[in-house]
N, C-alpha and C positions, 0 to 999 in steps of 0.2 A: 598430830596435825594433819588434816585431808591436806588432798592435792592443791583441793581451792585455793585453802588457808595458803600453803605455801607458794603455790603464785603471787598470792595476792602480796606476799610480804615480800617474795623478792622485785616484784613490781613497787613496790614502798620503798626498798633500799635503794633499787636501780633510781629512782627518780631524786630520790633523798641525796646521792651519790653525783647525779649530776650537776643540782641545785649546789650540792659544795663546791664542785667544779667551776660553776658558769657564775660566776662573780666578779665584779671588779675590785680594784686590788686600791687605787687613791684615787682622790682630782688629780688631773695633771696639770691643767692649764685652760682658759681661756682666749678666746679669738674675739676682737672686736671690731669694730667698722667707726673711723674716724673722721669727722668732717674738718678737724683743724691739725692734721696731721702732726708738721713741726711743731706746733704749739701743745701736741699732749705728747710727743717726744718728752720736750724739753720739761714739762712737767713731771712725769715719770720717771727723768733720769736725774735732773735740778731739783726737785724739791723733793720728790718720794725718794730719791735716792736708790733707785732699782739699777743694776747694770743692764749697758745695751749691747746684748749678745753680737746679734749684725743688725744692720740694715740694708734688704734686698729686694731692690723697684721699689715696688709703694708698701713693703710691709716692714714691721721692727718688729724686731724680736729681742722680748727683756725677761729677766728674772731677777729676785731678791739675793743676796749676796750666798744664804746657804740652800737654795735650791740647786739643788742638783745633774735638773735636767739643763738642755741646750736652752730651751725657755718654759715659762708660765705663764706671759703675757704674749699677745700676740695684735699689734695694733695694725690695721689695711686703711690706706688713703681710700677715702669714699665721699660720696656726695650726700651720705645719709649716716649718723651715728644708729647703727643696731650690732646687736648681738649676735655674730653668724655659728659659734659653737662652743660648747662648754665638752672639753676633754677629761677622759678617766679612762686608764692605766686600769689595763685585765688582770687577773691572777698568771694567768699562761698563754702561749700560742693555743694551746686547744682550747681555752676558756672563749675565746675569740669566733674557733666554729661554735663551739655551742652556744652560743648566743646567736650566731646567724641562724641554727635549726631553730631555735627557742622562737626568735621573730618570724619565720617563713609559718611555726605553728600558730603562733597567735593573729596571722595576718597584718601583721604591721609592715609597711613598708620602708624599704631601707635600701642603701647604696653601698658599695665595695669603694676606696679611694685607693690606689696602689701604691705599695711605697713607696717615697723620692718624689712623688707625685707635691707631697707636703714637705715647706721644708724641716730636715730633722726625723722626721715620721715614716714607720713602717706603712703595713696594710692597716685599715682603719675600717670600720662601721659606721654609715650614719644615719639616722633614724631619727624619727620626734619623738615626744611625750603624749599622753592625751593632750596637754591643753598647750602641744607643742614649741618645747622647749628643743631644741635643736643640739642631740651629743653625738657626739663622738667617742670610741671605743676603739680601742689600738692596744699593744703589748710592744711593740719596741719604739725606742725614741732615744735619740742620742744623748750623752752627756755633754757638759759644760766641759770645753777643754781651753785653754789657754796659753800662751806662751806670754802673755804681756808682763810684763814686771808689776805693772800696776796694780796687776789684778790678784797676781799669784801668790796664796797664802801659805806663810809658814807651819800655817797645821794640816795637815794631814786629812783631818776629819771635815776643814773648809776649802767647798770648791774654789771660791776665791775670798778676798780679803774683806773683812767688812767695811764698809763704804763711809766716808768721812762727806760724802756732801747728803743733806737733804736728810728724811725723815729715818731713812736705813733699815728698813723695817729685814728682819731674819728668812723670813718664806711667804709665800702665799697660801694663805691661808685657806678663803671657802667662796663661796658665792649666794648671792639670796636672789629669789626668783618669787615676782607676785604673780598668782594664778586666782583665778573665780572658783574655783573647790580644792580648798588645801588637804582635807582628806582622801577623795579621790585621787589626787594627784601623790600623794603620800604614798599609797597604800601601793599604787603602780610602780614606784621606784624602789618601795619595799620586796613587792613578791616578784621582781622583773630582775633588778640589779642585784636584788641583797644587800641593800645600804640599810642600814638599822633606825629604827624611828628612835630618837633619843628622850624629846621632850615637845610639848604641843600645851597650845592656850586654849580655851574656851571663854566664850564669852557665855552672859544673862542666860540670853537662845538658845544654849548648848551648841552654838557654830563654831567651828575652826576657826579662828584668826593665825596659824601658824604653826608650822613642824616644824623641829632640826634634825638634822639626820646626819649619820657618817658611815661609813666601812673603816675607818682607824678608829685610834681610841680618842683622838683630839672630841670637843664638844659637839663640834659640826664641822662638816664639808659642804652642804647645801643645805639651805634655808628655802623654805615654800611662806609664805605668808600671803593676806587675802586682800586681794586687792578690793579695798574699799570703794569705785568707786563701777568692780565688775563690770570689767572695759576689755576683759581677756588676758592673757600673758603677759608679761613686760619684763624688761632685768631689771632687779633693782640695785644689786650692787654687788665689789669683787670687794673682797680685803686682805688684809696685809697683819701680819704677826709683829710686834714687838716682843722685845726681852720685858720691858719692866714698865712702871707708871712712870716713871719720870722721863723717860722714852716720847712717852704718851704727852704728857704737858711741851714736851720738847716739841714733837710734833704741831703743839699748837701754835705755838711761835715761830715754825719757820710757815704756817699757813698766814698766820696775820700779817707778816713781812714780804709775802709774794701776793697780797692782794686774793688768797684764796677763803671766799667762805665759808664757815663751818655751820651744814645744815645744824647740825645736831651733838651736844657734847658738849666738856665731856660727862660721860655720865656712867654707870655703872648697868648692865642688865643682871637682872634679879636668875633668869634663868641660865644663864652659861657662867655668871659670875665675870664674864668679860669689863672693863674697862675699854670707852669708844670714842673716837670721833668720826663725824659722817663730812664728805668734801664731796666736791664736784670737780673732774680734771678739763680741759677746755672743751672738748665736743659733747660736755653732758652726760657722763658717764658717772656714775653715784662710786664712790670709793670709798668704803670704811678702814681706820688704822684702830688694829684694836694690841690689847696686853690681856692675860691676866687668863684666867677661864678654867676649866678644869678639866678632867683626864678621864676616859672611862675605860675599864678592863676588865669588868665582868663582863662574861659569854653568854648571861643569861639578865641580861639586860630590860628590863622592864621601861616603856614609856613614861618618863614622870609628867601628870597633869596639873597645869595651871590655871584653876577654877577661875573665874569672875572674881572673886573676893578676890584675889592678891593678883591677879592678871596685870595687872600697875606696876607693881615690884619687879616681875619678869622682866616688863619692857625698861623700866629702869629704877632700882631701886635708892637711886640717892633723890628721887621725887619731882624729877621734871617729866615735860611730856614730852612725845614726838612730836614735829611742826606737823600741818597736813601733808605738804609735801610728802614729805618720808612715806603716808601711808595710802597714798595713789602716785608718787610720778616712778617711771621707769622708763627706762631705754627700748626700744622695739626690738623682735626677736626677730632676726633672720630669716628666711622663705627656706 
């Protein structure tokens, strides 16, 4: 091998090496901006049945019975419902520099948050997306600890007890985000973050109408989908894990009982295999409860595509549509 050669390959390793390094590791949680504060409290602890970690000034902080952390939900009294940050949990503290070189190289701009600064949270990253989705990027965050009896589970493996009021859903699951180019936008949290493209639609035009994507092996962690009505960014929704489908129907009785509509549901998607219902919690914020979905573990994971012809099935295959709604409204992204 010339000298070239072998610069050039340990130039290949050294970067290959780093790219393994500078990854993030899960979602961690969402921050949102509330305009009916107590009223999506009480929904989130009343009906979704999430526990409420604390409440501190104008923020609460909740998680699902086996999340782990201190939270994954995080709601801020505001005068405007938007989406100020979507969190994911690094591989490592050094993952964390490397990704501040990794942005100072690609010129993207971003801020340092120190820790304590947030509650729960170490040092943190923040930065947009191209079509500016606003994350966040950290490696330490505390865990859920409790002394309440209420709360304290006899197993071991659960941080607290599973919840007997409301929908009770097990963890939080993923989030979905409408952007005007789902490929582009795709492709940048693919070779940026290392979040793996799992499966994506095409329509007639050969356009995107949607990627799912994860760094675990669950179906998805974020969802990109195309906003129909190409108005820019928007959230369109967080969701919430069930155990099973009768979880699922259960969920829909205690929405019809509290006055809560169900945009959409229930219904089955062709592509995750998920079981869903789509709600809305009081300041406008889209919320899906899903069961059901499937697992991936191969490391050499190939995109599965969903032509035009069965594009239908994906989005649900027991044969309803989505309202329009579902395929332009979203919550505004945070500055």
């Amino acid at each position: 091998m010339s000298n070239v050669q072998g610069i050039l390959s340990q130039e290949t390793a050294e970067v290959r090496l780093e790219k393994l390094l500078r990854t993030v590791a899960h979602l961690g949680h969402v921050e949102i901006s509330v305009t009916q504060f107590e009223k999506s409290i009480d929904f989130f602890t009343d009906v979704m049945g999430l526990v409420l970690t604390e409440v501190d000034g104008g923020h609460a902080y909740l998680r699902a019975w086996q999340d782990y952390d201190h939270h994954t939900l995080v709601l801020k009294a505001a005068n405007e419902s938007v989406v100020n940050r979507i969190g994911w949990r690094v591989n490592s503290e050094e993952s964390l520099k490397l990704f501040e070189k990794r942005l100072n190289e690609m010129n993207i701009d971003f801020y340092w948050v120190d820790g304590g600064q947030k509650k729960a949270l170490g040092d943190a990253l923040h930065f947009k997306s191209p079509s500016g989705i606003p994350i966040e990027l950290y490696w330490e965050k505390e865990k859920f600890i409790t002394d309440d009896p209420k709360l304290i589970s006899k197993m071991p493996s659960h941080p607290s007890k599973y919840q007997m009021t409301g929908v009770s859903p097990r963890r939080f699951d993923h989030v979905n985000i409408l952007v005007n180019d789902v490929t582009k936008e795709q492709e940048w949290w693919t070779d940026l973050l290392g979040i793996h493209h799992r499966y994506f639609i095409q329509n007639a035009e050969d356009v995107r109408l949607g990627s799912w994507l994860s760094r675990t092996n669950i179906a998805h962690e974020i969802a990109l989908m195309r906003n129909s009505n190409q108005s820019g960014a928007s959230f369109h929704h967080l969701a919430y894990y069930l155990d099973t489908g009768d979880e699922l129907i259960r969920a829909c009785n205690i929405m019809a009982e509290n006055d809560i509509k169900i945009e959409w549901g229930p219904g089955k998607h062709g592509t995750s295999g998920a079981q869903f219902i789509y709600v809305f919690e009081p300041s406008g914020h889209r919320v899906e409860i899903w069961t059901g979905g499937f697992l991936i573990f191969s490391p050499d994971w190939e995109a599965i595509k969903w032509s035009s012809e069965v594009g239908q099935l994906g989005l649900d295959m027991w044969g309803s549509t989505p309202p329009k709604s579902y395929l332009t409204y979203g919550t505004k992204l945070g500055e």
